[in-house]
MARLUM-13386 format. One record per residue (C-alpha): chain; residue in one letter; x negated, y negated, z. Coordinates in nm, 2 decimals. Layout:
MARLUM-13386
A, a, X, Y, Z
...
//
This chain:
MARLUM-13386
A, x, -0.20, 0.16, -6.68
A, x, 0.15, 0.22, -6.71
A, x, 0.38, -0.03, -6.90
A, x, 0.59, -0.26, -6.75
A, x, 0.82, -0.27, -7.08
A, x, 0.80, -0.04, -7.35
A, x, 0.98, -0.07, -7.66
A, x, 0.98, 0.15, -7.95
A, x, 1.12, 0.24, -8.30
A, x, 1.36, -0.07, -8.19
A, x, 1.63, -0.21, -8.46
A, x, 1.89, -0.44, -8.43
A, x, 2.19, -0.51, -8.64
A, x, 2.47, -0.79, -8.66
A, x, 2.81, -0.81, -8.89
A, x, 2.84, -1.15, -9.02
A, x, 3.19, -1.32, -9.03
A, x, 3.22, -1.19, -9.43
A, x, 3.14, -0.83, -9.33
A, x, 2.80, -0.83, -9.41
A, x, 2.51, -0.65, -9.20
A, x, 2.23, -0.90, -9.11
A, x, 1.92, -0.67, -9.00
A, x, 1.78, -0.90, -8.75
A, x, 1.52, -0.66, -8.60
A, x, 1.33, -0.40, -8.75
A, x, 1.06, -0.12, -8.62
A, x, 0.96, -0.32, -8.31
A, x, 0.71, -0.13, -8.08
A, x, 0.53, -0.32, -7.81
A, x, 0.40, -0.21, -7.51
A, x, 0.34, -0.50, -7.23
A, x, 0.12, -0.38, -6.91
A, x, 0.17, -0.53, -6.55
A, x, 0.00, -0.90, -6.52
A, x, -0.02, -1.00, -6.86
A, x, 0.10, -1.32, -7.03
A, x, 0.26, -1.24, -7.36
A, x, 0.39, -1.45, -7.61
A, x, 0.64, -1.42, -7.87
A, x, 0.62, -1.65, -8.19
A, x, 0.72, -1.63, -8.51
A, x, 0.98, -1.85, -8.80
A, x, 1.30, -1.96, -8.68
A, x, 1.58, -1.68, -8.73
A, x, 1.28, -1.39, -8.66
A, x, 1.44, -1.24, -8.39
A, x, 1.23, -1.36, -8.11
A, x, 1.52, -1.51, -7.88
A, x, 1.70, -1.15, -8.01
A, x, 1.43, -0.93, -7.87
A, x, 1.36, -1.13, -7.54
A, x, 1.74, -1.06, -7.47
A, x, 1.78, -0.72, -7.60
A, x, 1.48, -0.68, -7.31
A, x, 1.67, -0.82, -7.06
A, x, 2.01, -0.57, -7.13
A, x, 2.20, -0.90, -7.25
A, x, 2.26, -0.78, -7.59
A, x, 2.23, -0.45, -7.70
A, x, 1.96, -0.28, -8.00
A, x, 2.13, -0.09, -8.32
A, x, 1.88, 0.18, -8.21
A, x, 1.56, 0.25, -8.01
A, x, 1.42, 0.28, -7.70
A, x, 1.38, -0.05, -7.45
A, x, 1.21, 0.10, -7.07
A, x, 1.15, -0.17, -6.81
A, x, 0.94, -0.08, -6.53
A, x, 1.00, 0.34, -6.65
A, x, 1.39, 0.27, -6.65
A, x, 1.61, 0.18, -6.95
A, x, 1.67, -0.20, -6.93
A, x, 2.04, -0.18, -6.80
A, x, 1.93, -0.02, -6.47
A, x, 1.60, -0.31, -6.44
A, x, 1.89, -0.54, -6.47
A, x, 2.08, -0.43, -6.24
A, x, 1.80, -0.36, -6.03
A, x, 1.67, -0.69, -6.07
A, x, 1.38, -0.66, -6.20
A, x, 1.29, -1.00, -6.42
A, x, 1.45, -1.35, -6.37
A, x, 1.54, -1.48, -6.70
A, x, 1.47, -1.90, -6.83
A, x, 1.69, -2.01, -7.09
A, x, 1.61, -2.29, -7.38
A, x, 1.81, -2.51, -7.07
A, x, 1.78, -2.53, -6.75
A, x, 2.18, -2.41, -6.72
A, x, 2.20, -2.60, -6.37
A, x, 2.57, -2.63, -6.17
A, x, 2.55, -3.02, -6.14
A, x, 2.80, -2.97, -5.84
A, x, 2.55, -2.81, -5.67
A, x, 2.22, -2.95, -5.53
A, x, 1.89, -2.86, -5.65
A, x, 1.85, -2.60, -5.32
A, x, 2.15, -2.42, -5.35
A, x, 2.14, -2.40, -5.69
A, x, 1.82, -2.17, -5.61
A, x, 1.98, -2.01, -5.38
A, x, 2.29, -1.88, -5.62
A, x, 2.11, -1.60, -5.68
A, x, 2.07, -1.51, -5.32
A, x, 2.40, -1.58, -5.25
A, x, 2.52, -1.30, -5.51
A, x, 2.27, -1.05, -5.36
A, x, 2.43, -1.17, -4.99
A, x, 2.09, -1.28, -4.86
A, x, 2.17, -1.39, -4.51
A, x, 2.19, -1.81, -4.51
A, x, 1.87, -1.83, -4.31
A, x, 1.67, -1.62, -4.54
A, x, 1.86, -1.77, -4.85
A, x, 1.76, -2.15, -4.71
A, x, 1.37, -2.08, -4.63
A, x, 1.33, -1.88, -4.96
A, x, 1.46, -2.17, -5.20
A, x, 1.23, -2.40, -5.01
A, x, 0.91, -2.17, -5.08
A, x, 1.01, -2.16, -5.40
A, x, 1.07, -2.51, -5.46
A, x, 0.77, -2.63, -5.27
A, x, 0.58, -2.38, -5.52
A, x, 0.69, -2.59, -5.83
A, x, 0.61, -2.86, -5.65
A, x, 0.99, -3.01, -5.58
A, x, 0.99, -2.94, -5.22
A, x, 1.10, -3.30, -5.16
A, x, 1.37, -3.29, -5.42
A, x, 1.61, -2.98, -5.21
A, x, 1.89, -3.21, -5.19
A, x, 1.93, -3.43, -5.51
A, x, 2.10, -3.32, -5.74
A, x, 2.05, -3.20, -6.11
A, x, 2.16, -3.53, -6.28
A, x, 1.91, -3.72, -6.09
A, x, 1.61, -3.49, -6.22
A, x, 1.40, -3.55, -6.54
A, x, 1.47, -3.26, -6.82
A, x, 1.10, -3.15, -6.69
A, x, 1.22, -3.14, -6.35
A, x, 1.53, -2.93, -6.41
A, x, 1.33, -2.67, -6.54
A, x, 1.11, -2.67, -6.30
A, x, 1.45, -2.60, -6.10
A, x, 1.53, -2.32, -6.29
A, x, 1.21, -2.16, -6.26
A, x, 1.22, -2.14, -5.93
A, x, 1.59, -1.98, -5.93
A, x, 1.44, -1.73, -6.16
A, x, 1.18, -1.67, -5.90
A, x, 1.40, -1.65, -5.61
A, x, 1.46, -1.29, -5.53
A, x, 1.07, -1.21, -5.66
A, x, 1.10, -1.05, -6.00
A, x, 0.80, -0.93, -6.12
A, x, 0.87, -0.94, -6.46
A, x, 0.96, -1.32, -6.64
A, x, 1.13, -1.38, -6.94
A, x, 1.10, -1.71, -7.09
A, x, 1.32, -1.85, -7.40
A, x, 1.17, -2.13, -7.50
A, x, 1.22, -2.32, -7.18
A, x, 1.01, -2.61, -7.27
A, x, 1.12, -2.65, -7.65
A, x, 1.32, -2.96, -7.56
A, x, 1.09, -3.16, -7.38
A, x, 0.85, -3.44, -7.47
A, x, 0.49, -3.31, -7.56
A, x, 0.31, -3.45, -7.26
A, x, 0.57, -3.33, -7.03
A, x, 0.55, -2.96, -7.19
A, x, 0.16, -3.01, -7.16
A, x, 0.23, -3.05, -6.81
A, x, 0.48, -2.77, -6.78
A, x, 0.22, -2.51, -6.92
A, x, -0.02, -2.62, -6.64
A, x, 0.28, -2.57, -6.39
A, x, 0.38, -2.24, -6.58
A, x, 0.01, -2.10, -6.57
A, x, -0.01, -2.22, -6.18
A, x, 0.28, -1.99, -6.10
A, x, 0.16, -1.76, -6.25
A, x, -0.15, -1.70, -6.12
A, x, 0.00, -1.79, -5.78
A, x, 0.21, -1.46, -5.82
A, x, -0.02, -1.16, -5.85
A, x, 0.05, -0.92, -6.06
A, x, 0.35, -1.11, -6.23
A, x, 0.40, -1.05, -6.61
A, x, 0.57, -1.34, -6.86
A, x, 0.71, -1.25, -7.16
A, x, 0.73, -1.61, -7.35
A, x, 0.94, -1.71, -7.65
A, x, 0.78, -2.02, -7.83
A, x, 0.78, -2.20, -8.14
A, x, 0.46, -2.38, -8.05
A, x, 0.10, -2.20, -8.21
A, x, -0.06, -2.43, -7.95
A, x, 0.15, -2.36, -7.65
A, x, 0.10, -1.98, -7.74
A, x, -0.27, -1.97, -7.71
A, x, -0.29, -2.21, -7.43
A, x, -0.07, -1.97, -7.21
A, x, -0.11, -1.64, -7.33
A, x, -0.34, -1.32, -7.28
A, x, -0.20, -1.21, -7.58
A, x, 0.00, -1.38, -7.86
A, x, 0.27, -1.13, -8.06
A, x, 0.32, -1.32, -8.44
A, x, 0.65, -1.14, -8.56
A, x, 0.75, -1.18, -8.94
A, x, 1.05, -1.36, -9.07
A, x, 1.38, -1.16, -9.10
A, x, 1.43, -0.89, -9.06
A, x, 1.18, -0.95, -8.80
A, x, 0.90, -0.73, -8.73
A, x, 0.55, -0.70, -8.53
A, x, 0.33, -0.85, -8.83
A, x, -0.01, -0.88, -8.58
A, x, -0.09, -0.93, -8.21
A, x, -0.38, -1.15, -8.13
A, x, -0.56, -1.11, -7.83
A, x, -0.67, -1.44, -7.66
A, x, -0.96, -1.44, -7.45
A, x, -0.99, -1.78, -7.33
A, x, -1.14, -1.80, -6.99
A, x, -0.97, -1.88, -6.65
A, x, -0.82, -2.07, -6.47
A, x, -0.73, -2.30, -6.77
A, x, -0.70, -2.72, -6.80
A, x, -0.67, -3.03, -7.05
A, x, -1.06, -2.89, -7.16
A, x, -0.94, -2.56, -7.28
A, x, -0.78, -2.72, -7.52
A, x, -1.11, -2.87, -7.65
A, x, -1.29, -2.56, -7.67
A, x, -1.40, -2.41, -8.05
A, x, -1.23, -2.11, -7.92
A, x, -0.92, -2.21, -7.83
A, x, -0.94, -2.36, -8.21
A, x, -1.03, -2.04, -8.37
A, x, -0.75, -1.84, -8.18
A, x, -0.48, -2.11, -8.31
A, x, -0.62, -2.07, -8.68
A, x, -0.60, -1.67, -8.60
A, x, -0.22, -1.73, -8.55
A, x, -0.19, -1.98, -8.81
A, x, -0.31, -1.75, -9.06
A, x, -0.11, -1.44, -8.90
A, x, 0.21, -1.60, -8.97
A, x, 0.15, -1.70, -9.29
A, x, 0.06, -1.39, -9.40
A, x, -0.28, -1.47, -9.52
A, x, -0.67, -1.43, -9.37
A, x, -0.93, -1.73, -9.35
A, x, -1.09, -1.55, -9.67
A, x, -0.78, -1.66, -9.83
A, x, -0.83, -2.03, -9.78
A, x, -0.99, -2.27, -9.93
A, x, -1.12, -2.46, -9.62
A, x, -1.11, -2.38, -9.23
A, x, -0.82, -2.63, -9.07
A, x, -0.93, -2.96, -8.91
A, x, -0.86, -2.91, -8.60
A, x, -0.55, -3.20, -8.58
A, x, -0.43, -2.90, -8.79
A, x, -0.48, -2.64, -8.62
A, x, -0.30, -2.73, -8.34
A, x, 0.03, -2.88, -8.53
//
């Protein structure tokens, strides 16, 4: 099967404000096939965020190869190829929740029918179908995203890149979130997410596979293939398995193996 992003031999560079090079990136290759539901996680200043947006042509790599969909990533771009969710939802609070999902459309020049009764599919599919005409201040932070989710969705990408989206919200209400996010997505056939988290346990809940990158310069330390079965709810989360994959991670970003350990984690720990 053909990948729906290819990266390879990828390195990226920045010039702090004293002149010196900061080699935020380093010998990234990663191939990510149609349908799957990747993760990226790693330390804070590893490059995750970096690589997510060096995928979607908003900042450029020092060198390498990015291919989306068999085309370098400026042309997916501008072909529209992925909707993009920031750490925030990044709402227009002068606009109501529909037309804020229809901005997109708009750009594209959608006709205003089409524009209307796509937001409304969309918003009905994230379940705020009775929310079109509030507006983004009277929405819960859960909500919002949920808002810009479906404006990601609007002129049906394929392809989903997620940064974090849920990193500010209270832990039951990301818990709910990932059911949402996993509803979506299996809603969507064929739809591939590419998801930047902080969170081992979010990783493995989501995920079909989880990418653990190193800290700076950051690199591919280990992929860990999670295969938890599906549809998945609150019990997957109790499952041994879904334990042993979030000790897997664990252990792949510290560098170590459970050989190296004195103990196997409890499992309060291994979901911290």
């Amino acid at each position: 099967m053909a990948s729906v992003i290819s990266i390879s031999n990828l390195n990226k560079t920045f010039r702090a404000a004293d002149g010196s090079v900061v080699n935020a990136l380093e010998g990234i290759n990663l191939d990510i096939q149609q349908g799957e539901f990747v993760s990226l996680i790693g330390p804070s200043g590893c490059g995750k965020s970096t690589l997510l947006r060096i995928m979607a042509d908003l900042i450029q790599p020092t060198s390498g190869n990015v291919a989306v969909n068999g085309k370098a990533a400026s042309q997916a771009r501008k072909d529209r190829d992925y909707g993009f969710v920031f750490q925030n939802a990044t709402l227009y609070d002068w606009r109501t929740v529909i037309k804020n999902v229809e901005l997109p459309l708009e750009i594209m020049n959608y006709p205003k029918d089409q524009r209307n009764s796509r937001a409304r599919e969309m918003l009905k599919l994230v379940e705020l179908g009775d929310f079109a005409d509030r507006y983004p201040y009277q929405l819960s932070g859960g909500m919002q995203q949920r808002v810009s989710i479906a404006r990601a969705l609007s002129f049906q990408p394929k392809i989903m890149l997620m940064d974090e989206p849920f990193g500010a919200l209270d832990e039951m209400t990301r818990e709910r979130m990932n059911n949402e996010l996993l509803h979506i997505w299996s809603s969507l056939e064929g739809m591939t997410v590419i998801f930047v988290t902080h969170s081992i346990a979010e990783a493995v809940y989501l995920s079909s596979r989880v990418v653990v990158m190193s800290p700076r310069p950051g690199r591919i330390a280990q992929t860990v293939d999670v295969d938890l079965p599906r549809p998945r709810g609150p019990e997957t989360r109790d499952m041994d398995a879904y334990f042993r994959y979030t000790s897997m991670v664990r252990h792949a970003l510290r560098g170590t193996s459970p050989g190296e350990v004195e103990s196997a984690p409890s499992r309060s720990e291994a979901i911290e």
